[in-house]
C-alpha positions as CSV (number, residue, x, y, z in Angstrom):
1,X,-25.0,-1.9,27.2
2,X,-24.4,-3.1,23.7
3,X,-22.0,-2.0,21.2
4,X,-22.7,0.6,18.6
5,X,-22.8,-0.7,15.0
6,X,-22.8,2.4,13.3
7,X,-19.1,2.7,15.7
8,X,-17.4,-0.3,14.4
9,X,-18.9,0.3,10.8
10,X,-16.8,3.7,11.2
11,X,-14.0,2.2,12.4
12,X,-13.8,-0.5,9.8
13,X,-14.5,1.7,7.1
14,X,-11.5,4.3,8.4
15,X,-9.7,0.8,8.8
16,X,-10.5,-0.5,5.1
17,X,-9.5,3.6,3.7
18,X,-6.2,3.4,5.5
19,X,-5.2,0.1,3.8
20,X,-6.2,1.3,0.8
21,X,-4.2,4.2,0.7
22,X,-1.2,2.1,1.9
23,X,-1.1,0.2,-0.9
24,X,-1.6,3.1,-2.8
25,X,1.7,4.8,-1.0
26,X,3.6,2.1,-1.7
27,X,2.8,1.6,-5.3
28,X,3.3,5.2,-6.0
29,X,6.9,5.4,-4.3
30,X,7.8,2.0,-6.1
31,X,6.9,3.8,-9.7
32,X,9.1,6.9,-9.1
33,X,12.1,5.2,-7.9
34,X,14.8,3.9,-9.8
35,X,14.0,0.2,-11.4
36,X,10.8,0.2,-9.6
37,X,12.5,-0.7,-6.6
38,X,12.7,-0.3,-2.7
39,X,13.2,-2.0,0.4
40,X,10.7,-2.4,3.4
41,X,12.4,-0.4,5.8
42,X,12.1,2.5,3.5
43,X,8.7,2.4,2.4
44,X,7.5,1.8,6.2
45,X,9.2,5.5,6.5
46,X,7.2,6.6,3.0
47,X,4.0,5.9,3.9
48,X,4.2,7.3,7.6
49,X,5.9,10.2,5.9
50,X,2.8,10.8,3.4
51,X,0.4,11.0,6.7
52,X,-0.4,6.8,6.8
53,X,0.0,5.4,10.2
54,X,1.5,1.9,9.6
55,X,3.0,-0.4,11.9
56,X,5.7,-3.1,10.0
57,X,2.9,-5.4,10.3
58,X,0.7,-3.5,8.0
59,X,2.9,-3.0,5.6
60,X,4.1,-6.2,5.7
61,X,0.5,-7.4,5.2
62,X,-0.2,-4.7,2.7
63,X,3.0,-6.3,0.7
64,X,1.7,-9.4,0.8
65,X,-1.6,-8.3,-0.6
66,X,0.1,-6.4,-3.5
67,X,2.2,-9.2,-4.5
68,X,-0.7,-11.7,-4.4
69,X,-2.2,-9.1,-6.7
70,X,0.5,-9.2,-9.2
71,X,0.8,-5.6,-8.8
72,X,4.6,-5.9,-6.9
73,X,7.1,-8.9,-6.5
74,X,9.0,-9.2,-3.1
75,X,11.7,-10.6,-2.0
76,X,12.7,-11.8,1.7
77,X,16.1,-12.0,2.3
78,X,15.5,-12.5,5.8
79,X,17.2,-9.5,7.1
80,X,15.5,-7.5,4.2
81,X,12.5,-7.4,2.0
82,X,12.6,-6.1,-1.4
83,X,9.7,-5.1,-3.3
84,X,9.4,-4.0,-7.0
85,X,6.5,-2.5,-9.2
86,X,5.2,-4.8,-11.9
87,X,3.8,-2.5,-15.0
88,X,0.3,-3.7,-13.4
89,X,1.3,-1.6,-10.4
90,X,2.7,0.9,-12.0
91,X,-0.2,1.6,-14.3
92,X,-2.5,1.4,-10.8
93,X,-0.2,3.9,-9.3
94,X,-0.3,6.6,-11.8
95,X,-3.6,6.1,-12.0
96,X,-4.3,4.7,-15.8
97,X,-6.2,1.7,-14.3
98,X,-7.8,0.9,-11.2
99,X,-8.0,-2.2,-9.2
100,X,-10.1,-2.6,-6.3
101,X,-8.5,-2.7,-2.7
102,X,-6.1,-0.1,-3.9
103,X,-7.4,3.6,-3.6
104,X,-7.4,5.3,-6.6
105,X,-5.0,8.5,-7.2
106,X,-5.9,12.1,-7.2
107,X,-6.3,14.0,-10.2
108,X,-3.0,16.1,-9.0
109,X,-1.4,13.0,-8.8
């Protein structure tokens, strides 16, 4: 028997929404707090806490993709990884501007 397409177009479209709203998560909690700023180990907790199932490896990833984008900086200290809002992000997270791979925010916020 051979696979079902229309499955793994499913899956990999529930896959690519879940990123999206990762990155989302993360740029959102990075606007509110304080200097733009928060570690890893908290926003893992954020984003499972707003109803995104993330392993550290996603949201390692999703950092990556962020920073690449210009819309955060990180930081690896080794035993921690910082990561901080540029205004790019910050305007993505509130929703002023989009940019693509990052879903964009509900009207409520």
């Amino acid at each position: 028997m051979s696979p079902d397409p229309t499955h793994e177009r499913k899956v990999s479209m529930a896959e690519n929404l879940m990123t999206e709203h990762r990155r989302l998560a993360v740029l959102k909690h990075l606007e509110r707090c304080s200097q733009y700023t928060s570690n890893a180990s908290i926003l893992i907790d954020v984003v499972r806490g707003v109803g995104v199932p993330s392993s550290e490896d996603q949201l390692r990833s999703a950092l990556a993709w962020l920073d690449e984008q210009d819309l955060i900086e990180i930081t690896d200290h080794g035993h921690v990884v910082i990561a901080v809002a540029t205004s790019r992000g910050c305007e993505v997270a509130r929703g002023d501007v989009t940019h693509p791979g990052v879903k964009r925010p509900s009207a409520r916020g």
